[in-house]
C-alpha positions as CSV (number, residue, x, y, z in Angstrom):
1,X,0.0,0.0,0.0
2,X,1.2,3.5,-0.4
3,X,2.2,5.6,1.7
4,X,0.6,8.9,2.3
5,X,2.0,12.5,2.3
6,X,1.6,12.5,6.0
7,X,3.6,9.1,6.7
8,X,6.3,10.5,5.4
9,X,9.3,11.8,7.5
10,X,12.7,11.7,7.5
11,X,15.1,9.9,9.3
12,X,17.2,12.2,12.1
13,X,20.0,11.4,10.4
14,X,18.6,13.5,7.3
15,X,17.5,16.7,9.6
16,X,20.9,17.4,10.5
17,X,22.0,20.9,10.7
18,X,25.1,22.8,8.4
19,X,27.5,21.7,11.5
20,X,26.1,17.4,10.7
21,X,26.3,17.6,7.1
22,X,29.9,19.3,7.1
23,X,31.3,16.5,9.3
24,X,29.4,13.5,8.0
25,X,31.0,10.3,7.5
26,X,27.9,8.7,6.3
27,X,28.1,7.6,2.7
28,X,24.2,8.5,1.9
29,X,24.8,11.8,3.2
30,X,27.9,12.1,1.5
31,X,26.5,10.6,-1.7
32,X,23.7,13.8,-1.3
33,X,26.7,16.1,-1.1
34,X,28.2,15.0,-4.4
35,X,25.1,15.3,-6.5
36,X,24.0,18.6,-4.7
37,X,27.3,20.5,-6.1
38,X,27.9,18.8,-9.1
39,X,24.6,19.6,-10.3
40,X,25.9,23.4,-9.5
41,X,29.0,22.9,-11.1
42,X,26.5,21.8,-14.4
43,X,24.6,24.6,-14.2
44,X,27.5,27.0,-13.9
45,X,28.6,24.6,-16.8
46,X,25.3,25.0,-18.7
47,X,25.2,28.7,-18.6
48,X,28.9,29.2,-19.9
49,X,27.9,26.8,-22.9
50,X,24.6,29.5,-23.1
51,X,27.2,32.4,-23.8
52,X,29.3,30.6,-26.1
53,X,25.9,29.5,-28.4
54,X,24.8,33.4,-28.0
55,X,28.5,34.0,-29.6
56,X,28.3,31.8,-31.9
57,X,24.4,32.6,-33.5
58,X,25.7,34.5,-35.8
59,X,28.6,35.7,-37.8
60,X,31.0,38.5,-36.7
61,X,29.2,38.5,-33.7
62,X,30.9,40.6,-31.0
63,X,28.9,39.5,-28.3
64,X,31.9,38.2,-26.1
65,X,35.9,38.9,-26.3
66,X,38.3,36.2,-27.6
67,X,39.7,36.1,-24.6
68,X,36.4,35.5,-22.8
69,X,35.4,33.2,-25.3
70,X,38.7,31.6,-24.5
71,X,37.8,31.1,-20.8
72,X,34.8,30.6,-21.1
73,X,35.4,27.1,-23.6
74,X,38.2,26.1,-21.1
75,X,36.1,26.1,-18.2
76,X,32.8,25.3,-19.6
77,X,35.0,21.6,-21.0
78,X,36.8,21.2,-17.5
79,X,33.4,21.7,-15.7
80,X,31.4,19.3,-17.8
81,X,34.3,16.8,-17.2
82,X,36.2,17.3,-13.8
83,X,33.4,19.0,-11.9
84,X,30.1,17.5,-12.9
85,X,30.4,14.1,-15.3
86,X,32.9,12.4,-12.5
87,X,31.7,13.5,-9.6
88,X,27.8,12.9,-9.9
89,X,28.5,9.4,-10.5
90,X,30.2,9.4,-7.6
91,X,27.3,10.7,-5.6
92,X,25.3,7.9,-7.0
93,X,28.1,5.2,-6.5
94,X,28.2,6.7,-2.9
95,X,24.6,7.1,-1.8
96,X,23.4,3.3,-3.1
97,X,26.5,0.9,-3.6
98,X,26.7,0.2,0.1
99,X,23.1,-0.1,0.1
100,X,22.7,-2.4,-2.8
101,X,25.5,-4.7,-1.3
102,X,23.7,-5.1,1.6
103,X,26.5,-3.0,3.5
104,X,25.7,-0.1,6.7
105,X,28.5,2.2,5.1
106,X,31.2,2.3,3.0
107,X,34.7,0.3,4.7
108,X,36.7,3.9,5.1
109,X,33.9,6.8,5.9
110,X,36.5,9.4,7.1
111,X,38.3,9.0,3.5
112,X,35.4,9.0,2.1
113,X,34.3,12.5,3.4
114,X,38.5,13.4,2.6
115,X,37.4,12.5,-1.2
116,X,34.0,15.1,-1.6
117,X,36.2,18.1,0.7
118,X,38.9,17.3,-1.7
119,X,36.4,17.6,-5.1
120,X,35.0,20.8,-3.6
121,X,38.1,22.3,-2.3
122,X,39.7,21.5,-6.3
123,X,36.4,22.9,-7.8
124,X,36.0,26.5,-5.6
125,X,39.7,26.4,-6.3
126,X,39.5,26.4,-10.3
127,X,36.9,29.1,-10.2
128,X,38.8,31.1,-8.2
129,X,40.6,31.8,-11.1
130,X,38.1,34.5,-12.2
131,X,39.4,36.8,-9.3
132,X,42.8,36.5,-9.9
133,X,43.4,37.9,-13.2
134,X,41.8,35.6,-15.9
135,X,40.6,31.9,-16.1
136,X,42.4,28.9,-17.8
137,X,42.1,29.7,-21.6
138,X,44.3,26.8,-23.4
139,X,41.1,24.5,-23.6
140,X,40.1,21.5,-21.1
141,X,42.6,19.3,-22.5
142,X,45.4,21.9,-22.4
143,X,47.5,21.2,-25.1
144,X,51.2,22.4,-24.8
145,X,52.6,24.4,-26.0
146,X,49.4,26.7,-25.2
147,X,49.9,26.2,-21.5
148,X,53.6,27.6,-21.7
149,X,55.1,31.1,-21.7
150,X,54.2,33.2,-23.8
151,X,51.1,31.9,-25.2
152,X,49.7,31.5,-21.7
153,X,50.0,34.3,-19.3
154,X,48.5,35.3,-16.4
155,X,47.8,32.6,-13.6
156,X,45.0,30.6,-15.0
157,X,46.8,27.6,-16.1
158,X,48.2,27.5,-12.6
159,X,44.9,26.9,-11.0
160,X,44.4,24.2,-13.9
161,X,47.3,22.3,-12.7
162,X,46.8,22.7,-9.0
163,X,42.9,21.7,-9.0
164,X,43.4,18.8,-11.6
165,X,45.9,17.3,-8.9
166,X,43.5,17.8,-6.3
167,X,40.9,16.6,-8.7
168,X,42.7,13.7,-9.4
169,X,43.5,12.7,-5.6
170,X,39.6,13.0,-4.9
171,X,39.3,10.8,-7.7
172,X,41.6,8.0,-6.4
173,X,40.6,8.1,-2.6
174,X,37.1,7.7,-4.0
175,X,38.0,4.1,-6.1
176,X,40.0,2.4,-3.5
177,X,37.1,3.1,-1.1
178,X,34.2,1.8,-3.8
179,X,36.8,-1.4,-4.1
180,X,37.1,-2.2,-1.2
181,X,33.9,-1.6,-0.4
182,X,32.5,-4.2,-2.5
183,X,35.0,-6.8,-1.9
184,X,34.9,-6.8,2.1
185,X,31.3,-5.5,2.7
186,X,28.5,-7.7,0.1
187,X,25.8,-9.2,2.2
188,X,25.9,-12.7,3.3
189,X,25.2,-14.8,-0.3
190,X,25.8,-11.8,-2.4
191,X,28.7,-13.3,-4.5
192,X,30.0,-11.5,-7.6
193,X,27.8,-13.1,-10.2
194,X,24.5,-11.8,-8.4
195,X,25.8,-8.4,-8.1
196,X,23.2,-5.3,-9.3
197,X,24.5,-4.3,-12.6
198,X,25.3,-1.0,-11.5
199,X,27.7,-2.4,-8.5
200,X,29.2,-4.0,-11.5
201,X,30.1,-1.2,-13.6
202,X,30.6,0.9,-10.9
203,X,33.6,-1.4,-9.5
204,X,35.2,-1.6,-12.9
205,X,34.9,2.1,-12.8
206,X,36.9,2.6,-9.9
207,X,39.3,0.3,-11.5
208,X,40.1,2.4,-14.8
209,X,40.1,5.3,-12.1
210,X,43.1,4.0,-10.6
211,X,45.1,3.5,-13.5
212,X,44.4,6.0,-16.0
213,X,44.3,9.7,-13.2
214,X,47.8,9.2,-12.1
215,X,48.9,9.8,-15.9
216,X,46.7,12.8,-15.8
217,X,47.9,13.9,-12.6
218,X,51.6,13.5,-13.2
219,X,51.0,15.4,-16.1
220,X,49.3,18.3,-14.3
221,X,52.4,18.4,-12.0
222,X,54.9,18.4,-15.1
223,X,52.9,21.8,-16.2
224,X,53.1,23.3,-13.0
225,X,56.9,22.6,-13.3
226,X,57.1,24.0,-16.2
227,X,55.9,26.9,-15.5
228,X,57.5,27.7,-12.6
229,X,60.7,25.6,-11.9
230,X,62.2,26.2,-15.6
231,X,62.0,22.2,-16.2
232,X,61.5,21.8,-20.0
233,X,58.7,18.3,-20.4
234,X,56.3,19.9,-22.5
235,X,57.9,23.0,-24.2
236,X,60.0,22.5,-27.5
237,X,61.9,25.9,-26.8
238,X,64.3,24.2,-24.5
239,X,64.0,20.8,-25.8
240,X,60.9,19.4,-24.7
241,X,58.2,17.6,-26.7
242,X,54.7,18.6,-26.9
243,X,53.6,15.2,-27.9
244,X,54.3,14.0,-24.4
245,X,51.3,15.8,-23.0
246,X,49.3,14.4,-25.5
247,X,50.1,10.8,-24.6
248,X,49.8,11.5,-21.1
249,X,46.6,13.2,-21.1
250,X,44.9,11.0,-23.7
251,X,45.9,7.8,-22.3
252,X,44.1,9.1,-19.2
253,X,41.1,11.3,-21.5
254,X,40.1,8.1,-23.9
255,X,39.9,5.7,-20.7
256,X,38.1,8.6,-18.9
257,X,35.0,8.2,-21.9
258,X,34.2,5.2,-19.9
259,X,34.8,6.7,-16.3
260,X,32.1,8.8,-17.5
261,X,29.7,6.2,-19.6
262,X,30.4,3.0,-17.8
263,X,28.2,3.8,-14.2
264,X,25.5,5.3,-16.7
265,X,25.3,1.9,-18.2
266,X,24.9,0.1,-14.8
267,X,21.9,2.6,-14.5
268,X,20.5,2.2,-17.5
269,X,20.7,-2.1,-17.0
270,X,18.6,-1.2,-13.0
271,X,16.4,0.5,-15.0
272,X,15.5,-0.9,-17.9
273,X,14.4,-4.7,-16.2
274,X,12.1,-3.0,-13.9
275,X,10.3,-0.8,-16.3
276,X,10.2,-3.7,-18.9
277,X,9.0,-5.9,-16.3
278,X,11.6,-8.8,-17.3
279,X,15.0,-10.0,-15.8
280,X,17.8,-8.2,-18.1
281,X,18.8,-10.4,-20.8
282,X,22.1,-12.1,-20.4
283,X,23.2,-10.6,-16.8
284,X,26.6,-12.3,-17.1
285,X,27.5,-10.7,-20.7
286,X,26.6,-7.4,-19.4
287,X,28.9,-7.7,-16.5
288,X,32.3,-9.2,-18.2
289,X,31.5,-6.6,-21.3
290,X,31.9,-3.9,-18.6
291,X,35.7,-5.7,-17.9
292,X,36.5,-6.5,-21.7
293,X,35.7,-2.4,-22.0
294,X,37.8,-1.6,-18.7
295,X,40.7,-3.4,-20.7
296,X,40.3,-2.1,-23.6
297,X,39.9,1.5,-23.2
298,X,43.3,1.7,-22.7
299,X,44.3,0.5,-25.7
300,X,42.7,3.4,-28.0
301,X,44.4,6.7,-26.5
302,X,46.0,7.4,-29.3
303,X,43.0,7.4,-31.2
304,X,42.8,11.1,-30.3
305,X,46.5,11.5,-32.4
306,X,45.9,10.5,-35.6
307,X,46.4,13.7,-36.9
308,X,50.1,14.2,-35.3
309,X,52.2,12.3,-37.6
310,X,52.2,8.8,-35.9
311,X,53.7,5.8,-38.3
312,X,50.8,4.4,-39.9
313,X,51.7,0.8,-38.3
314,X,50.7,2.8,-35.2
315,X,47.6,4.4,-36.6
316,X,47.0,1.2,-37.7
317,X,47.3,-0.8,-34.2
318,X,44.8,2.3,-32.5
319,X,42.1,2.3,-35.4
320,X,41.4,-1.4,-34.9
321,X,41.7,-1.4,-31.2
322,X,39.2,1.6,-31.9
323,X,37.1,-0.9,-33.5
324,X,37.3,-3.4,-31.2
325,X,36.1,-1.4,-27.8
326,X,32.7,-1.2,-29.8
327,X,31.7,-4.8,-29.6
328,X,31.5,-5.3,-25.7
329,X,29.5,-1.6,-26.0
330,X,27.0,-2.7,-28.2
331,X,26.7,-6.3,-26.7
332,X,25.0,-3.8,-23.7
333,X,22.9,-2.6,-25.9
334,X,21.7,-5.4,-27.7
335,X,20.5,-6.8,-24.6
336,X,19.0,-4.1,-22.8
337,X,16.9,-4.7,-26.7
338,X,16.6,-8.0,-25.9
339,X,14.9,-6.9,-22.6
340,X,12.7,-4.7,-23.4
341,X,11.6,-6.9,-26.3
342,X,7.7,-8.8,-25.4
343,X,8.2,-7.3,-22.1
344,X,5.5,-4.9,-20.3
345,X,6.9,-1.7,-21.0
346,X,6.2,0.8,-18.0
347,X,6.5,4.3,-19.7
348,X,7.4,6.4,-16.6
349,X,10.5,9.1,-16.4
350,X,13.2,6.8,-15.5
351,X,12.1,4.7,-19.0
352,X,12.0,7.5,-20.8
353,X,15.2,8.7,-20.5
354,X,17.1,5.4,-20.3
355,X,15.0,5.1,-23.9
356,X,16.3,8.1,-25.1
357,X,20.1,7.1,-23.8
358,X,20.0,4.3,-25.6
359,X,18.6,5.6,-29.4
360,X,21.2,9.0,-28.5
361,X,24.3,7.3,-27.3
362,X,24.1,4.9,-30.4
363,X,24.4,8.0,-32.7
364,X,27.5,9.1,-30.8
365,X,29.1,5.7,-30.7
366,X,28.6,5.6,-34.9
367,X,29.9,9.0,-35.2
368,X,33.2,7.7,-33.0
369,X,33.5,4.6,-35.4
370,X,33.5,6.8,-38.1
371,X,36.2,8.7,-36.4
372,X,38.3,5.2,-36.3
373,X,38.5,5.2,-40.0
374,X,41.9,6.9,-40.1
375,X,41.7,9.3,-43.9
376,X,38.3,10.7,-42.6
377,X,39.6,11.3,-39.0
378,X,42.4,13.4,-41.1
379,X,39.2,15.5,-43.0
380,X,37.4,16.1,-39.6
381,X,40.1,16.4,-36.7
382,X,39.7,19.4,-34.9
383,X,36.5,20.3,-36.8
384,X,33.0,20.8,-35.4
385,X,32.5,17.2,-36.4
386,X,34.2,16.2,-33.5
387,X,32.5,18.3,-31.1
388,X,29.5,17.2,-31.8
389,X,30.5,13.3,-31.5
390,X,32.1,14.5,-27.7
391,X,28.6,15.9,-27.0
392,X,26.3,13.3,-28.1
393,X,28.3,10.8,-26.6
394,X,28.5,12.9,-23.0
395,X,25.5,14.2,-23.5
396,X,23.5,11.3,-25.4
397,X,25.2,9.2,-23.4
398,X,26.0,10.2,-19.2
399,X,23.2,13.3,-19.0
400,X,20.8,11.2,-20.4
401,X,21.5,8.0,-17.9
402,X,22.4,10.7,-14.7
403,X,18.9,11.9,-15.6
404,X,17.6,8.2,-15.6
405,X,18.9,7.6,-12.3
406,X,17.9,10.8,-10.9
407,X,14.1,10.0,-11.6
408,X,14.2,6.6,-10.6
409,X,16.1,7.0,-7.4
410,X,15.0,10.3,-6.4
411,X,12.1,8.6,-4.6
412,X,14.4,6.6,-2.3
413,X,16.8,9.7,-1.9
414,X,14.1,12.0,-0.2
415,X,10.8,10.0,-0.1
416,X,9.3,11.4,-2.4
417,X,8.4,11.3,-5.8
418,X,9.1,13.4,-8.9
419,X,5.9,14.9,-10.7
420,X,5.5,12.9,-14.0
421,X,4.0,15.4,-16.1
422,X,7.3,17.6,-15.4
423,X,9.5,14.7,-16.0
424,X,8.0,13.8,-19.1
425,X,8.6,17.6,-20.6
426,X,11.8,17.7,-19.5
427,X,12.2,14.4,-21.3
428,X,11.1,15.8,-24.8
429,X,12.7,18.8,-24.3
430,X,16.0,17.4,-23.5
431,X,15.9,15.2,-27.0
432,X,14.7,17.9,-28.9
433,X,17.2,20.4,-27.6
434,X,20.1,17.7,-28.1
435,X,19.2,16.8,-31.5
436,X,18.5,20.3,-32.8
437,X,22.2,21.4,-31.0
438,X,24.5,18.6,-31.4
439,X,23.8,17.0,-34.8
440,X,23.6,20.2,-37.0
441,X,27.5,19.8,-35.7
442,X,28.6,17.0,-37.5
443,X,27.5,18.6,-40.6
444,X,29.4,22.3,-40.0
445,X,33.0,19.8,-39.2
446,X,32.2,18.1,-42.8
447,X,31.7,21.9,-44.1
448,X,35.3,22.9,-42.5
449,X,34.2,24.6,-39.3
450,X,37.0,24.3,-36.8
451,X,36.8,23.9,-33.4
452,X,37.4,26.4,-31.0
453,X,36.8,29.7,-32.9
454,X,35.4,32.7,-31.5
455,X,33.6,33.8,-34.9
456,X,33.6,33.2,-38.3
457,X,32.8,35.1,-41.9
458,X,29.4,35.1,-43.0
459,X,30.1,33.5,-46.4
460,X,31.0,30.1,-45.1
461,X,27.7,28.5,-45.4
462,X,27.6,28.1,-41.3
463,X,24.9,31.0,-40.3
464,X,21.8,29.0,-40.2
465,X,23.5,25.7,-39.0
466,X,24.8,27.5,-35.8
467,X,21.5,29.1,-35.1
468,X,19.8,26.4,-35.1
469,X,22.4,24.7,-33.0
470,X,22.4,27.9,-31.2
471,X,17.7,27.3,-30.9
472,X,18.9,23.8,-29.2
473,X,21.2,24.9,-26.6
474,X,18.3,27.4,-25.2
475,X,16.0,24.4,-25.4
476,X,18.0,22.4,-23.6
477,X,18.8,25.0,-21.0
478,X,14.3,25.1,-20.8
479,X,14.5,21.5,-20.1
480,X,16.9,22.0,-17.2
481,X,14.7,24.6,-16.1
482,X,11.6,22.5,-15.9
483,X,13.8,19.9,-14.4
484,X,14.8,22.1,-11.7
485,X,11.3,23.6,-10.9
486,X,10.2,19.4,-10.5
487,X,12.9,18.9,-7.9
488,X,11.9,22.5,-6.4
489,X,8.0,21.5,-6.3
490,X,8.6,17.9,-5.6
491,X,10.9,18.4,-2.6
492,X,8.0,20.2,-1.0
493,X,5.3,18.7,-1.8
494,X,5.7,15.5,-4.1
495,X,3.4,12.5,-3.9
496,X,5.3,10.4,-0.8
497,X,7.1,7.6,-2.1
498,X,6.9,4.5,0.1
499,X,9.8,2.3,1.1
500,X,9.9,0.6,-3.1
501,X,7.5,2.4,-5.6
502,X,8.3,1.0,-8.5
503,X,8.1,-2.6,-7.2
504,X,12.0,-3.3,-7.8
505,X,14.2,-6.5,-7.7
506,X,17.4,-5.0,-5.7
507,X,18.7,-3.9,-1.9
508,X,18.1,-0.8,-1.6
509,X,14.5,-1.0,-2.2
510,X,14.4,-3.2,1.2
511,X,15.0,0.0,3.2
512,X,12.9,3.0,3.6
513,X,12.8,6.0,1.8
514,X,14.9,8.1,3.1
515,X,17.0,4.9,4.4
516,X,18.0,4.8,8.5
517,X,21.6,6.1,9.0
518,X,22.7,2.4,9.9
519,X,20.9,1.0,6.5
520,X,19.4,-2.5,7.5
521,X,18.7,-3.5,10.9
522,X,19.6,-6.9,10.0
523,X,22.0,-7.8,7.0
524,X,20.3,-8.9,4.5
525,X,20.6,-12.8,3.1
526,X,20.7,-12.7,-0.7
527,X,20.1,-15.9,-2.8
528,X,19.7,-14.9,-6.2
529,X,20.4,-11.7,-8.3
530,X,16.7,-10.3,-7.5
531,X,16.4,-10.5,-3.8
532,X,13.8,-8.4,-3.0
533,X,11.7,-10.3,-5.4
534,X,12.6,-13.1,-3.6
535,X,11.3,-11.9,-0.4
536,X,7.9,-10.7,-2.5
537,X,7.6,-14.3,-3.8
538,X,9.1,-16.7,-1.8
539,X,7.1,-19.7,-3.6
540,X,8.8,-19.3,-6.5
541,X,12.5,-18.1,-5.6
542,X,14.0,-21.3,-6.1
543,X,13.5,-20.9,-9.9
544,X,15.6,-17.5,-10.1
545,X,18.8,-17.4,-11.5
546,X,21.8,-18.2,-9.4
C-alpha cells in the first residue's frame, strides 16, 4: 500500500544541521553532497555553454571577447568533465552501492568525506581563477605548448594544474574506497555473479580510475613545473616535446569516456528490467563486457592523435583497437533490446530517459567509429565534427543516464516522488534540444568549421547551422529549467514515495525512503540476483537465476 504524504518523514539522520552535514562520515549523506554541487558545477557549466551558443548565432558577432570566449570554452570543457560528469556518478556510487550490497557504510567513511572536501576544495579552487586575473584559456585538454610562456599568461593555467591534482586525488581516494567496499562488505550470499548491474560497472569504474588519473595527474604536476621551476617536459623551446602531453593526457582522457559512460550503463541495465518488467537479458554478458571495456579502453588513446604524424603501423594498431572497444559496447545494448523486447513496458521518467540514452548514445558511438576510420579522422580532426561526437556521446550518453537515475532513485533519496507530467517535458525537451544542438555539428565539421573559434565570416555556409544549434542549446537550458522547478516543487510537496515504488528486484528497495543512517537492521541474506523479489515471492524463488 502507499504511503501517504503525511507518513512520510525523514530519518534524524537526514535533519541534520550545516555543523552534521559538514562533518558526516555517512556515505548517503555524503553521496547527497556529491550530487547537490555537481549539479551546481552543471549549471554554472550549462550557462557558460549559453554564452558561447549566443556567440556563436551568428557571424561577426561581438557579443563576447576572444579572450572571454577563450575562458569561457576552457572552463565550460573542465566543468562538464572534472566537476560535474565524475563527480555525480560518484554521488550515485556513494549514496546506493553500500546499500545495494547489503552493506551499513562504506569500509573507510573518514576517506570517504576526505574524497568530496577534496572535489570541492579542487572545484571552488579552479573558479577562483576569475578573481585572480583571468581563467584557464588553453582548452580543457590543455595542449602544450598553449599552457607555456608566452602563449599562456597570467595565472590561469596555474589553478588548472593545482585543481586537476587535487581533482585527481579526490578521484583516487574515492576508487580504493568503492573497491574495497564491494569486496569486504556484500551481504551474506551476495557473490560476484549476483551483483546489481550497477555495482558491476561501478567497480570496474573505480578500477580504470586507478590506473588512467595518475597519468593525468603526473601530467598536471609536469605543467606546473614547467611553468614555474624552468624544467622543460612539454615545451620544445628548451628541448621538450609537446607530444608528451598528449600521450599522457589521452591515455588518461580516452579511458576517462568510460569513467564517465560505464556507471550510466549500470543505470541504465537497474532501470530498464524494472520498467520492462523482465529479468535483463544475459546478466553475465553485461557484467564481463563492462571488464572486456575496462581493458580495452586503454588501448585506444591514441585514437585522439591520428592527426600528429604517428607511423601508420601505429595508426594502424589504434584504429582497430578503436574498433574493437565497440563490440562489448553494443553487446550492452543489444541486450538491454533483448529486454525490453515482449516485455510490459512501463513508460514512466526513468524509461524515458534510459530510452532516449539508448537511441542518442548509439548516434554518438557511430559517429566515433567513423572517427576510427583513419583518412576521414584526417578531414574532420579538430573540426565541429568532433565536437559534436564529444557531446552526443557525453551528453547522449552520461546526462541522459544521470537523468535516468535521478528520476528513478529520487524517490528513495528523499521520499518522495518526482511529478510525471514535469518529467515527461523535461524528457522531450531534452531530446529535442540535443538533436536540434548537437547534430547540426557533425554537418558544420564536414563543411570545414574548426573547433574552438570565437567567430567566423558570413560566407561560409555556417549561419543557419549554428542558429539552429544555437535554438537547441536554449531548449536544452528550458529543459533544465523544468527539471529544476520538478525537484523544487517535488521536494515540498511531491506525492510520498513509500519504502519501493516502482516494485524493484534489488537492496536498496528493502530500506525505507529516506534509508535509517545504519541501512538494514539486520543484514540482508541474498540468494539470487533479484532478492527483494525473492522476499515478495518466496514460492517461486528457487526458480531465479543463481
Amino acid at each position: 500500500m502507499a504511503s501517504t504524504a503525511r507518513d512520510w518523514a525523514r530519518p534524524a539522520w537526514y535533519e541534520a544541521g550545516v555543523w552534521g552535514w559538514v562533518t558526516s562520515t555517512n556515505h548517503k549523506r555524503i553521496g547527497i553532497l556529491y550530487l547537490g554541487t555537481s549539479f551546481v558545477f552543471f549549471f554554472a557549466a550549462g550557462a557558460m555553454a549559453m554564452l558561447m551558443k549566443t556567440q556563436l548565432a551568428r557571424p561577426n558577432n561581438g557579443f563576447l571577447t576572444p579572450q572571454e570566449y577563450n575562458q569561457i570554452f576552457t572552463m565550460h570543457g573542465t566543468t562538464m568533465v572534472f566537476l560535474f560528469g565524475m563527480p555525480v556518478l560518484a554521488g550515485f556510487a556513494n549514496y546506493l552501492v553500500p546499500l545495494m550490497i547489503g552493506a551499513r557504510d562504506m569500509v573507510f567513511p573518514r576517506l570517504n568525506a576526505f574524497s568530496y572536501w577534496s572535489y570541492l576544495a579542487g572545484g571552488l579552487l579552479l573558479y577562483s581563477s576569475f578573481l585572480a586575473g583571468g581563467a584557464p584559456d588553453a582548452g580543457w585538454f590543455s595542449y602544450a605548448p598553449l599552457t607555456e610562456s608566452p602563449f599562456s599568461k597570467g595565472m590561469g593555467m596555474d589553478y588548472w594544474s593545482i585543481s586537476i591534482i587535487m581533482l585527481g586525488l579526490s578521484s583516487i581516494a574515492g576508487a580504493v574506497n568503492v573497491l574495497v567496499t564491494v569486496l569486504t562488505m556484500r551481504a551474506p550470499g551476495m557473490t560476484f555473479n549476483r551483483m546489481p548491474l550497477f555495482v558491476w560497472a561501478t567497480f570496474v569504474n573505480q578500477f580504470i580510475i586507478l590506473v588512467a588519473l595518475p597519468s593525468l595527474t603526473a601530467a598536471a604536476v609536469m605543467l606546473y613545473l614547467d611553468r614555474h621551476f624552468g624544467t622543460a617536459f612539454f615545451n620544445p623551446v628548451n628541448g621538450g616535446d609537446p607530444l608528451l602531453w598528449q600521450h599522457l593526457f589521452w591515455f588518461f582522457g580516452h579511458p576517462e569516456v568510460y569513467i564517465l559512460i560505464l556507471p550510466a550503463f549500470g543505470i541504465i541495465s537497474e532501470v530498464i528490467p524494472v520498467f520492462a518488467r523482465k529479468p535483463i537479458f544475459g546478466y553475465s554478458f553485461i557484467a564481463y563486457s563492462s571488464v572486456a571495456i575496462g581493458l580495452l579502453s586503454f588501448a585506444v588513446w591514441a585514437h585522439h592523435m591520428f592527426a600528429v604524424g604517428m607511423s601508420l603501423t601505429a595508426q594502424a594498431v589504434f584504429a582497430f583497437t578503436s574498433f574493437t572497444i565497440a563490440v562489448p559496447t553494443s553487446v550492452k545494448i543489444f541486450n538491454w533490446l533483448a529486454t525490453l523486447w515482449g516485455g510490459s513496458l512501463r513508460l514512466r521518467p526513468p524509461m524515458l530517459f534510459a530510452l532516449g540514452f539508448i537511441g542518442l548514445f548509439v548516434i554518438g558511438g557511430l559517429s566515433g567509429m567513423a572517427l576510427a576510420v583513419v583518412p576521414f579522422d584526417w578531414q574532420v580532426t579538430d573540426s565541429y565534427f568532433v565536437v559534436g561526437h564529444l557531446h552526443s556521446v557525453l551528453f547522449g550518453g552520461t546526462a541522459f543516464g544521470v537523468f535516468a537515475g535521478i528520476y528513478y532513485w529520487f524517490p528513495k533519496i528523499t521520499g518522495r516522488m518526482l511529478d510525471e507530467s514535469l518529467g515527461k517535458l523535461n524528457f522531450w525537451l531534452l531530446v529535442a534540444g540535443f538533436l536540434l544542438a548537437f547534430q547540426p555539428m557533425h554537418i558544420l565539421g564536414i563543411l570545414g568549421m574548426p573547433r574552438r573559434v570565437w567567430t567566423y565570416n558570413p560566407n561560409m555556409g555556417w549561419n543557419e547551422l549554428n542558429l539552429v544549434s544555437t535554438i537547441g542549446a536554449y531548449i536544452i537550458g528550458l529543459a533544465i529549467l523544468v527539471f529544476v522547478w520538478n525537484l523544487v516543487v517535488s521536494l515540498r510537496r511531491g506525492e510520498a514515495a513509500g519504502a519501493d515504488p516502482w516494485d524493484a528486484w534489488t537492496l536498496e528497495w528493502a530500506t525505507a525512503s529516506p534509508p535509517a543512517a545504519h541501512n538494514f537492521d539486520r543484514a540482508p541474506e541474498v540468494r539470487s540476483r533479484r532478492p527483494l523479489w525473492d522476499k515478495k515471492h518466496p514460492e517461486r524463488a528457487d526458480y531465479l537465476p543463481r
